[in-house]
py3Dmol code that shows the C-alpha trace and the ligand (Angstrom):
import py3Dmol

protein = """\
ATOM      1  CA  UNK A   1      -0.431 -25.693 -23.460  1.00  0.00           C
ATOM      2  CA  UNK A   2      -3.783 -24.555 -24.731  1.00  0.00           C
ATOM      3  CA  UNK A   3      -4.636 -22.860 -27.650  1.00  0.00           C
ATOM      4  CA  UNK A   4      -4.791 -19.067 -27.078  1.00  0.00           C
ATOM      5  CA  UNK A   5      -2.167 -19.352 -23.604  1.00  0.00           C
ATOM      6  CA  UNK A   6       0.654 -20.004 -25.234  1.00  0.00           C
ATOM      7  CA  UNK A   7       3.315 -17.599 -23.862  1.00  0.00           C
ATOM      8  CA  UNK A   8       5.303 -16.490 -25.993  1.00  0.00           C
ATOM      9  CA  UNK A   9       6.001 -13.219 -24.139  1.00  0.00           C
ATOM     10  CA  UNK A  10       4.962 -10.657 -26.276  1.00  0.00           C
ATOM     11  CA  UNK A  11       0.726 -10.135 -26.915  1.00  0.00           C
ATOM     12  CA  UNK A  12      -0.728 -12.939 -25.369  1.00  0.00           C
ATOM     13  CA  UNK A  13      -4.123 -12.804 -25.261  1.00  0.00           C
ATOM     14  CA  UNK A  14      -4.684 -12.715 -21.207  1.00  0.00           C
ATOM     15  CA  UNK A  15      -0.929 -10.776 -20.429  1.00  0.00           C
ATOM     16  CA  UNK A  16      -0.216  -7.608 -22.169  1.00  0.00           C
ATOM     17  CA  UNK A  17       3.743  -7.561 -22.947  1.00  0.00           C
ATOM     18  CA  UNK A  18       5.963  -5.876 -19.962  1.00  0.00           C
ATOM     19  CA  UNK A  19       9.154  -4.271 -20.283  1.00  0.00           C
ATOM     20  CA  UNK A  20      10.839  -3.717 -17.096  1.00  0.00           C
ATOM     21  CA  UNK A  21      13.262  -1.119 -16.446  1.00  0.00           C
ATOM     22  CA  UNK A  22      15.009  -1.013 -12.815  1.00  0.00           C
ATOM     23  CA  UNK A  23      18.482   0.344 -11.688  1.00  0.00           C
ATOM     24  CA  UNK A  24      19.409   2.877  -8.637  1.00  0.00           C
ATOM     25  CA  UNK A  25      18.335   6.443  -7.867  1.00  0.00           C
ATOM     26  CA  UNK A  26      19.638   8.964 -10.171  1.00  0.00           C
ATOM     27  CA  UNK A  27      20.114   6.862 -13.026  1.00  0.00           C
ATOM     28  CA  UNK A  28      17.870   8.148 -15.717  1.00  0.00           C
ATOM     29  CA  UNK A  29      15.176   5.461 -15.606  1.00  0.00           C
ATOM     30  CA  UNK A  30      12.400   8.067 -16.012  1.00  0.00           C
ATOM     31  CA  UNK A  31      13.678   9.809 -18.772  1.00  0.00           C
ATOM     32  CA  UNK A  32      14.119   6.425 -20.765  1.00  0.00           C
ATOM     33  CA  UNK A  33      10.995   4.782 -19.481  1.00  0.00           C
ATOM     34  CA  UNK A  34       8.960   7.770 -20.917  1.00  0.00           C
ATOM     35  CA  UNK A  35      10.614   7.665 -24.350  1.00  0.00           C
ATOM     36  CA  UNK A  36      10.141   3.923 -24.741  1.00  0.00           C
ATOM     37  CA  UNK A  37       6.453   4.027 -23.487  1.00  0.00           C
ATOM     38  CA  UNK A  38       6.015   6.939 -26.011  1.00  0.00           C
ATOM     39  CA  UNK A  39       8.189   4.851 -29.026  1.00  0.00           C
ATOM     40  CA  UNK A  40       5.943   2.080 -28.475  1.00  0.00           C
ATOM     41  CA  UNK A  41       2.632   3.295 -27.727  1.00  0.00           C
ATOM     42  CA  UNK A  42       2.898   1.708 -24.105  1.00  0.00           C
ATOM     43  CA  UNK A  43       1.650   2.641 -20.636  1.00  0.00           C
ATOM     44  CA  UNK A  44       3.868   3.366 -18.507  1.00  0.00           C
ATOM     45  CA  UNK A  45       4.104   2.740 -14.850  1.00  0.00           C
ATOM     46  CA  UNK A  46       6.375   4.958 -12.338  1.00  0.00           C
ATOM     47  CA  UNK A  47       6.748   2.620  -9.362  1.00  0.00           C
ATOM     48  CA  UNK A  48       8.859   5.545  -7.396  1.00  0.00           C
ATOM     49  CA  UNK A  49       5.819   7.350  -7.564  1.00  0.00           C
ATOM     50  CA  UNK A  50       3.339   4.892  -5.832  1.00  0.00           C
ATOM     51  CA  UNK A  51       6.073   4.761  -2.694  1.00  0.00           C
ATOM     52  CA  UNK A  52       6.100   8.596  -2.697  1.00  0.00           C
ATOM     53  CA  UNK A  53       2.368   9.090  -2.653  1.00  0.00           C
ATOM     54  CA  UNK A  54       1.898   6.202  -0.326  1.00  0.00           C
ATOM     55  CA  UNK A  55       4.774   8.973   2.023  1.00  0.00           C
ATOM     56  CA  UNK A  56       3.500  12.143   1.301  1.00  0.00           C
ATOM     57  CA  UNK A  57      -0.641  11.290   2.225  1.00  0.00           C
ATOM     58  CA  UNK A  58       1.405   9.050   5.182  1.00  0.00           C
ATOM     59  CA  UNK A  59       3.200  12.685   6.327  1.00  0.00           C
ATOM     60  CA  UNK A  60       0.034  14.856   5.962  1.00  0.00           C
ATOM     61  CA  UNK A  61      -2.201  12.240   7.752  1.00  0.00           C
ATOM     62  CA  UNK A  62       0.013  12.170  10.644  1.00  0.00           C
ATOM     63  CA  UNK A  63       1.415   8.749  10.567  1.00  0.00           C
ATOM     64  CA  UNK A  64       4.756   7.485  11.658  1.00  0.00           C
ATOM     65  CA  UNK A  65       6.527   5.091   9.704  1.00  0.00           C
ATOM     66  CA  UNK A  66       6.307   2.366  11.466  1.00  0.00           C
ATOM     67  CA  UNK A  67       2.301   2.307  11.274  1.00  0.00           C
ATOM     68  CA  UNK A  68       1.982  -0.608   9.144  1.00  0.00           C
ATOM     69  CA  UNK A  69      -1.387  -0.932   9.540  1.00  0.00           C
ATOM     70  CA  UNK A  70      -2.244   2.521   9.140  1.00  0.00           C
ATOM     71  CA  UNK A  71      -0.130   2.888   5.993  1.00  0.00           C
ATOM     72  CA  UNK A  72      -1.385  -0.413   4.113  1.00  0.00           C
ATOM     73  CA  UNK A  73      -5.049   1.057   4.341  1.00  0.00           C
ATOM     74  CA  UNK A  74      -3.338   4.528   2.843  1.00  0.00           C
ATOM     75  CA  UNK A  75      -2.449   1.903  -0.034  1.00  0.00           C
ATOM     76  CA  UNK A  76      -5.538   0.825  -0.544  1.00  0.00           C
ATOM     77  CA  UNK A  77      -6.843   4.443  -1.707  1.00  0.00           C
ATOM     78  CA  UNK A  78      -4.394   5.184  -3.611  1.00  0.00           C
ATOM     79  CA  UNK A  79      -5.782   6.475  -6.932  1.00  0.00           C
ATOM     80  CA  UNK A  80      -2.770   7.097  -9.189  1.00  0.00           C
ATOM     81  CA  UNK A  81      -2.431   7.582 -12.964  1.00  0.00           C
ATOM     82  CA  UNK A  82       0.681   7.926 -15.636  1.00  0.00           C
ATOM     83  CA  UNK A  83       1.428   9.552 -18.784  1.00  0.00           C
ATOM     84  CA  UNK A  84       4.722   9.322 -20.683  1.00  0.00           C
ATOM     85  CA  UNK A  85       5.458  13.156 -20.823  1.00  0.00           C
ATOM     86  CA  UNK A  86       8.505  14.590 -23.404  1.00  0.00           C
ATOM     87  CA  UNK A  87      10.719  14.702 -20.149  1.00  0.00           C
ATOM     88  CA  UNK A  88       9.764  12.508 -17.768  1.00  0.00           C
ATOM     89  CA  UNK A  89       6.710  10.619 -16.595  1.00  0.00           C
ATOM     90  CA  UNK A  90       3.670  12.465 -15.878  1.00  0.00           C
ATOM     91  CA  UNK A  91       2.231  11.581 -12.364  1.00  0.00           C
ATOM     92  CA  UNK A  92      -1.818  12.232 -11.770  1.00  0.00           C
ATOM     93  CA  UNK A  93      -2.935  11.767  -7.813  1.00  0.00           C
ATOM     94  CA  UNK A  94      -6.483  11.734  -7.984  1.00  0.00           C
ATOM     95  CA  UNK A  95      -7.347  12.890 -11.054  1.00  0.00           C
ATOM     96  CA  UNK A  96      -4.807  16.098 -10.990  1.00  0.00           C
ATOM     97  CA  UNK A  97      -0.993  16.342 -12.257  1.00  0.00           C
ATOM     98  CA  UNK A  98       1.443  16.083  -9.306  1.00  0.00           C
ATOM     99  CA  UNK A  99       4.115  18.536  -9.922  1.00  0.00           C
ATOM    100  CA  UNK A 100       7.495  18.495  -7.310  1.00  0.00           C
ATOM    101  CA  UNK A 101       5.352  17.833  -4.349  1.00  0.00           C
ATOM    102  CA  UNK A 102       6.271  14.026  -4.544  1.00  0.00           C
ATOM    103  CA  UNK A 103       9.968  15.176  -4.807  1.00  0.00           C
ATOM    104  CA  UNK A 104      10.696  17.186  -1.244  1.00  0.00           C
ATOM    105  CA  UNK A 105      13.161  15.971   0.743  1.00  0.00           C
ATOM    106  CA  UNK A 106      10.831  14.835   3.493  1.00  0.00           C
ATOM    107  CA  UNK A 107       8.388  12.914   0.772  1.00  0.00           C
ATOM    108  CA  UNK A 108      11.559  11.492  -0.189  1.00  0.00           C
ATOM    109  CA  UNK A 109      13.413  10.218   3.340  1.00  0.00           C
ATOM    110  CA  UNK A 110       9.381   9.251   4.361  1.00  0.00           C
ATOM    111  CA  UNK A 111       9.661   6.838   1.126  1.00  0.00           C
ATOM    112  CA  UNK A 112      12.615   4.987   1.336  1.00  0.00           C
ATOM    113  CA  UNK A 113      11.427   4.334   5.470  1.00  0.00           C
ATOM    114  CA  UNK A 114       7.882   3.146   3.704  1.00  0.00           C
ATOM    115  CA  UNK A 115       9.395   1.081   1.579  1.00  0.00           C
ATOM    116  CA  UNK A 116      11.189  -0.875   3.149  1.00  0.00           C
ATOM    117  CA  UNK A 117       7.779  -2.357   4.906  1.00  0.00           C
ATOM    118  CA  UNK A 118       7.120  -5.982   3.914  1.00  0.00           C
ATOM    119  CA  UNK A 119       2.958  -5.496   4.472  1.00  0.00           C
ATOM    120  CA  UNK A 120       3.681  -2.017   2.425  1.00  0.00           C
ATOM    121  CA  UNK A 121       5.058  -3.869  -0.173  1.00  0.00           C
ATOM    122  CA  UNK A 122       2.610  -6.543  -0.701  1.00  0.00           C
ATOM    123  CA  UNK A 123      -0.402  -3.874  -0.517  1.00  0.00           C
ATOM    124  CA  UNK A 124       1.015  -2.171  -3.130  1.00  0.00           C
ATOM    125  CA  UNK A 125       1.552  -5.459  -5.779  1.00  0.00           C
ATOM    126  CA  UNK A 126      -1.673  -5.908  -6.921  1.00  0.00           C
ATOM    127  CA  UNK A 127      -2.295  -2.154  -7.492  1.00  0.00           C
ATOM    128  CA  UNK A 128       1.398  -1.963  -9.704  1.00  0.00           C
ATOM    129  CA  UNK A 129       0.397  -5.337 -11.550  1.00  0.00           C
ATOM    130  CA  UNK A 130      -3.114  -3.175 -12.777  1.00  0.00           C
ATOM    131  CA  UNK A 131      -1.341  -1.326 -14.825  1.00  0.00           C
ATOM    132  CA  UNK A 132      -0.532  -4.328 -17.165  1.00  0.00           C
ATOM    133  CA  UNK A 133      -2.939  -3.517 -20.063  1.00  0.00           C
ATOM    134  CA  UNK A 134      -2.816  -4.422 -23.919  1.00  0.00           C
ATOM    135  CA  UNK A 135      -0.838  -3.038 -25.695  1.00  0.00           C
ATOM    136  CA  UNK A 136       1.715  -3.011 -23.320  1.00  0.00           C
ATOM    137  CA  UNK A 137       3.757  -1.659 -19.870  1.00  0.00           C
ATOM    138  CA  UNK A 138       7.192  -0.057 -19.360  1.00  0.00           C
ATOM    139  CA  UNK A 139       7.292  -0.160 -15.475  1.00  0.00           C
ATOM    140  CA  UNK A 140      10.326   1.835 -13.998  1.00  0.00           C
ATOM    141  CA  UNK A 141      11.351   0.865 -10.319  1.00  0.00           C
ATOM    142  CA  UNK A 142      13.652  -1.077  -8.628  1.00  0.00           C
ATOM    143  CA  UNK A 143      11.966  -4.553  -8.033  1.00  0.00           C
ATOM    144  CA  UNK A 144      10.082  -4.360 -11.456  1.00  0.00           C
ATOM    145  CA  UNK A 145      11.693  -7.825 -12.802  1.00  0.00           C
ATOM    146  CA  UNK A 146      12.940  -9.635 -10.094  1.00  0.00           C
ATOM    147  CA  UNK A 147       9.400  -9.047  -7.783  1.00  0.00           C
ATOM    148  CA  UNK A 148       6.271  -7.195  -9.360  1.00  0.00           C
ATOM    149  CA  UNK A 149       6.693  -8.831 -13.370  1.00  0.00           C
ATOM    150  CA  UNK A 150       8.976 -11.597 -12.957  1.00  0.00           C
ATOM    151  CA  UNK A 151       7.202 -12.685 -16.209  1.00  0.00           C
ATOM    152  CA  UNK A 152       8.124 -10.054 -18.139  1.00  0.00           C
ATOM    153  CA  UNK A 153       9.640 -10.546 -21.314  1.00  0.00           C
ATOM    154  CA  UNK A 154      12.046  -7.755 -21.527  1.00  0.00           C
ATOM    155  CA  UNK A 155      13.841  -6.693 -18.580  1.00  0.00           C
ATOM    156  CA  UNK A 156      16.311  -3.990 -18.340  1.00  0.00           C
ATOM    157  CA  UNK A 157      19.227  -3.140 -15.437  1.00  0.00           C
ATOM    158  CA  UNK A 158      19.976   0.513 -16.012  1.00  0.00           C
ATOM    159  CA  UNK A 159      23.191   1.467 -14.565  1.00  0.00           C
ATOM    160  CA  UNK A 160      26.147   3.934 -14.032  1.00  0.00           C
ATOM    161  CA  UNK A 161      28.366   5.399 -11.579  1.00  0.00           C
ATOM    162  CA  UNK A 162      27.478   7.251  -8.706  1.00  0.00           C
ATOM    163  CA  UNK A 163      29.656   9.875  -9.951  1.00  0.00           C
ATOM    164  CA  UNK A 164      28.136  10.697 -13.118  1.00  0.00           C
ATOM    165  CA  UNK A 165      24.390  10.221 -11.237  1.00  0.00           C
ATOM    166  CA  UNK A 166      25.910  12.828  -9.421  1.00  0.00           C
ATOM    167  CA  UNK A 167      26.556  14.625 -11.851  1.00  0.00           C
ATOM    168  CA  UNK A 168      23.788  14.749 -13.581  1.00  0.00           C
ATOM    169  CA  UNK A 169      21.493  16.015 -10.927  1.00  0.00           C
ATOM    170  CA  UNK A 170      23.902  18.399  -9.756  1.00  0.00           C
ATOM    171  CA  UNK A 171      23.449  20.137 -13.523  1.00  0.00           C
ATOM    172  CA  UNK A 172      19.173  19.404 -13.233  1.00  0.00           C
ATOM    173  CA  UNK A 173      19.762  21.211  -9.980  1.00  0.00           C
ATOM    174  CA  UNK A 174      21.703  24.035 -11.245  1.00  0.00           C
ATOM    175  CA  UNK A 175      19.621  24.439 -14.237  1.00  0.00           C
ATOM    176  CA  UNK A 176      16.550  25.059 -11.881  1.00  0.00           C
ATOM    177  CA  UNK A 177      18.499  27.781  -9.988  1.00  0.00           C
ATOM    178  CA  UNK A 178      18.723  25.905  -6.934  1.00  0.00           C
ATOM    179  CA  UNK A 179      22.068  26.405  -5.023  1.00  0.00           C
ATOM    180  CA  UNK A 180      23.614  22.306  -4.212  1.00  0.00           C
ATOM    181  CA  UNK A 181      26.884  21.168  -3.357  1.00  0.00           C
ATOM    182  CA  UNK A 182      28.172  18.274  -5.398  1.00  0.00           C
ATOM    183  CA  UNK A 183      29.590  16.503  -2.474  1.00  0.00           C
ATOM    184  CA  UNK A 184      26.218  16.691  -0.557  1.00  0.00           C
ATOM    185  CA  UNK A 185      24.113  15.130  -3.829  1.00  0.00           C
ATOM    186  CA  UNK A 186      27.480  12.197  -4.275  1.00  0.00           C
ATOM    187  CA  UNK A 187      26.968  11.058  -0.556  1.00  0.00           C
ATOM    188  CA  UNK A 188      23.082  11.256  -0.299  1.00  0.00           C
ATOM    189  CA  UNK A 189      23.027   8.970  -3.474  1.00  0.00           C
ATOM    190  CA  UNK A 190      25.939   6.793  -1.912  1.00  0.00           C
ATOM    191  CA  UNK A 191      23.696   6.265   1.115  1.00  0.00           C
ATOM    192  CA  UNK A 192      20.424   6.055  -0.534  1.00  0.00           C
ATOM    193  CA  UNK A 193      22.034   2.780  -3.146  1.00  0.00           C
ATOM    194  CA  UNK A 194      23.467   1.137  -0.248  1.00  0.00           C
ATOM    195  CA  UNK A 195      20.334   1.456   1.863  1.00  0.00           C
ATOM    196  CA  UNK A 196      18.465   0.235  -1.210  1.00  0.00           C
ATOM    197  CA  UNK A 197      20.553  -2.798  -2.213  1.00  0.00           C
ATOM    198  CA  UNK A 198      21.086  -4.116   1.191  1.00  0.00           C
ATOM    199  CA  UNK A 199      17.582  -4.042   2.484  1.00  0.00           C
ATOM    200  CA  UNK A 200      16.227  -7.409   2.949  1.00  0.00           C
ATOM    201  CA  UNK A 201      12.813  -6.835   1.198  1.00  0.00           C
ATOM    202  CA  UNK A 202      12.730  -6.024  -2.772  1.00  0.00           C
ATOM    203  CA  UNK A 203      16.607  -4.672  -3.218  1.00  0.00           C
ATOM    204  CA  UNK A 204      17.600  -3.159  -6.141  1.00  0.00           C
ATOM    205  CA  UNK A 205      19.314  -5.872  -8.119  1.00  0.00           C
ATOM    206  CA  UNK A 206      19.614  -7.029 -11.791  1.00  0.00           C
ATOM    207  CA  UNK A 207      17.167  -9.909 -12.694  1.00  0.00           C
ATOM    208  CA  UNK A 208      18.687 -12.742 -13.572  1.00  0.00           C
ATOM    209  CA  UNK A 209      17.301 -12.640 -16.819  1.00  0.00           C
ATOM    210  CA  UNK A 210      17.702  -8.826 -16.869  1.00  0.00           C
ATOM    211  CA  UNK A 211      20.298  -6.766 -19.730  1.00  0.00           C
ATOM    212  CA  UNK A 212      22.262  -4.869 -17.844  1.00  0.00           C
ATOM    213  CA  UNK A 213      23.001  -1.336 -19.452  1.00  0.00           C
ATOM    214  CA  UNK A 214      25.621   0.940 -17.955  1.00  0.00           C
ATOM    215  CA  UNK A 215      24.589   4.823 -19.173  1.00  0.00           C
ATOM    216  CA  UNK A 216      27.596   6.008 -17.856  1.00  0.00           C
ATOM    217  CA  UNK A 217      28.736   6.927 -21.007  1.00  0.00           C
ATOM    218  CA  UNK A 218      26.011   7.041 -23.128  1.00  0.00           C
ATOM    219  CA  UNK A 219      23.874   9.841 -24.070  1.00  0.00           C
ATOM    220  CA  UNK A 220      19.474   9.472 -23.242  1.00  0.00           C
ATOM    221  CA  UNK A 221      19.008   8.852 -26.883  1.00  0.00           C
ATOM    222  CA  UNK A 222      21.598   5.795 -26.966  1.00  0.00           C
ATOM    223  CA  UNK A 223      20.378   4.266 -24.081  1.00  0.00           C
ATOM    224  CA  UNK A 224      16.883   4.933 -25.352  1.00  0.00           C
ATOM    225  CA  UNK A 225      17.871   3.201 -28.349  1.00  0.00           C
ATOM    226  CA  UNK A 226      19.759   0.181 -27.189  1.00  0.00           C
ATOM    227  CA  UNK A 227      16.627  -0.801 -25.103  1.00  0.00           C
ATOM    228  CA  UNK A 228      14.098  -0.488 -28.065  1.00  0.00           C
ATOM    229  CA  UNK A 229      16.601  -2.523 -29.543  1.00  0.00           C
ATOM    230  CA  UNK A 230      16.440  -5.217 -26.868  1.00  0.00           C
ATOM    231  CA  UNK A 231      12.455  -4.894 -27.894  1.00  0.00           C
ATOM    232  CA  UNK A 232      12.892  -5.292 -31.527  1.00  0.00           C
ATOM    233  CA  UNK A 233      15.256  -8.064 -30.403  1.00  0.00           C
ATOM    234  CA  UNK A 234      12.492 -10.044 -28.189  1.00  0.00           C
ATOM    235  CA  UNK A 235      10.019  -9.291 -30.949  1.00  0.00           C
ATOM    236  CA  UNK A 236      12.008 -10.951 -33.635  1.00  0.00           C
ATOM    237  CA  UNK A 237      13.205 -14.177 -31.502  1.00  0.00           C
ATOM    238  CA  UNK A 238       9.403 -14.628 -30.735  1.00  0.00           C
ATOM    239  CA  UNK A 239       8.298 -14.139 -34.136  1.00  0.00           C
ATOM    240  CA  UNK A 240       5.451 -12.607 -33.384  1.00  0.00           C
TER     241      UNK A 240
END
"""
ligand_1 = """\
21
LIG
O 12.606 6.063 -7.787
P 12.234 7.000 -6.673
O 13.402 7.770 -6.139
O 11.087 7.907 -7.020
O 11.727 6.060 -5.492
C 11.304 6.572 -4.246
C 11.522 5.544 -3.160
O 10.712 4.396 -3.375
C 12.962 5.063 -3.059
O 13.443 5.336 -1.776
C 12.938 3.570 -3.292
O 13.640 2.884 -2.314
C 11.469 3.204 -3.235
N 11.123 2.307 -4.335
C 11.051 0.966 -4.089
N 10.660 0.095 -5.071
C 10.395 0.544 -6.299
C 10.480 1.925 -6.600
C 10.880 2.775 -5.583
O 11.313 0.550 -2.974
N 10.009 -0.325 -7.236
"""
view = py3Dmol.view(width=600, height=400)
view.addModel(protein, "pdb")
view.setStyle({"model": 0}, {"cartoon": {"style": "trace"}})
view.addModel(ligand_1, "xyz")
view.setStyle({"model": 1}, {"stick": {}})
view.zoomTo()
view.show()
């Protein structure tokens, strides 16, 4: 290999370091991904994000969801920006924060139909891959290490039951003063994970390569701190 490409993972001169952090709806992967980015000085990446604003400018353009053509172009003008906020990542759609308008129910049900376009997809790899820069990228999706950074050096699974995801909406929910029934939240996830992990393009599944971390039990701050962890561990074993 020649001087200056070796790959050792971690700070290579042409590849800044990726850390990849995918699991199911509901899991937390926001929350985490915007502590590590902030731990480590990283960007951050909110893949979720690009599939919502591809659905919501798909909804108020008029297009139906089977307008591949229509909806790559969408992709193509996408101008999207993230910052690792205290709760959560911050999304910016053209220069201005996004606040819940992403998060509707339609913006949501248009997204998961969106994504599960093959063309959609591939429109929208080059645009997640620009977000690699030096120092680093914590990219939170579902395909993040098996599809978009199958390079990357660190690779989380985030998991836990779909109870407790449950769960932990249903008190988000509650907290905001919106009225929900806990049934209604446990079978839209149920749906939404098996509609996810059995569709034929990108499903949510662990890397190979991937630690697999069940939060089902643990607090945000554990979790946060077994993946930094898994960084320190990466960093030390490459001995950079
Ligand atoms: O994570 P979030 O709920 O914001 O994702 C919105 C939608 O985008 C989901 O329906 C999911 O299927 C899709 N998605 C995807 N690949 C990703 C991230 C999200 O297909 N890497």
């Amino acid at each position: 290999m020649m001087a200056g490409t070796r790959d050792s993972g971690l700070g290579t001169r042409e590849k800044a370091p990726v850390l990849t952090i995918d699991g199911p709806s509901g899991v937390g992967k926001g929350s985490v991904s915007a502590r590590v980015a902030r731990a480590l000085d990283w960007h951050v990446l909110d893949s979720g994000a690009v599939y919502r604003a591809v659905a919501a400018a798909a909804l108020e353009k008029g297009l139906k969801a089977d307008d591949e053509a229509g909806l790559v172009s969408l992709c193509e003008s996408l101008d999207l920006q993230f910052e690792a906020g205290d709760n959560g990542i911050l999304v910016f759609l053209d220069g201005r924060a996004v606040d819940d308008r992403l998060r509707t129910e339609s913006v949501s049900a248009m997204s998961s139909k969106v994504a599960v376009l093959p063309a959609v997809r591939a429109a929208l790899l080059d645009l997640q891959r620009g977000f690699r820069r030096p120092p680093g990228l914590v990219a939170d999706g579902r395909d993040m290490g098996t599809v978009v950074f199958p390079d990357a050096p660190i690779k989380i699974f985030l998991d836990a039951s779909v109870e407790e995801r449950a769960n932990r909406r249903y008190k988000q929910l509650k907290e905001k003063g919106e009225s929900v029934k806990f049934l209604r939240l446990f079978r839209d996830l149920e749906a939404r994970d098996r509609r996810d992990r059995e569709r034929a393009v990108s499903p949510t599944v662990a890397a190979d390569d991937a630690v697999v971390i069940d939060s089902t039990r643990l607090t945000l701050e554990q979790v946060v701190n077994r993946v930094l962890d898994e960084v320190q561990r990466r960093v030390d074993s490459s001995g950079t």
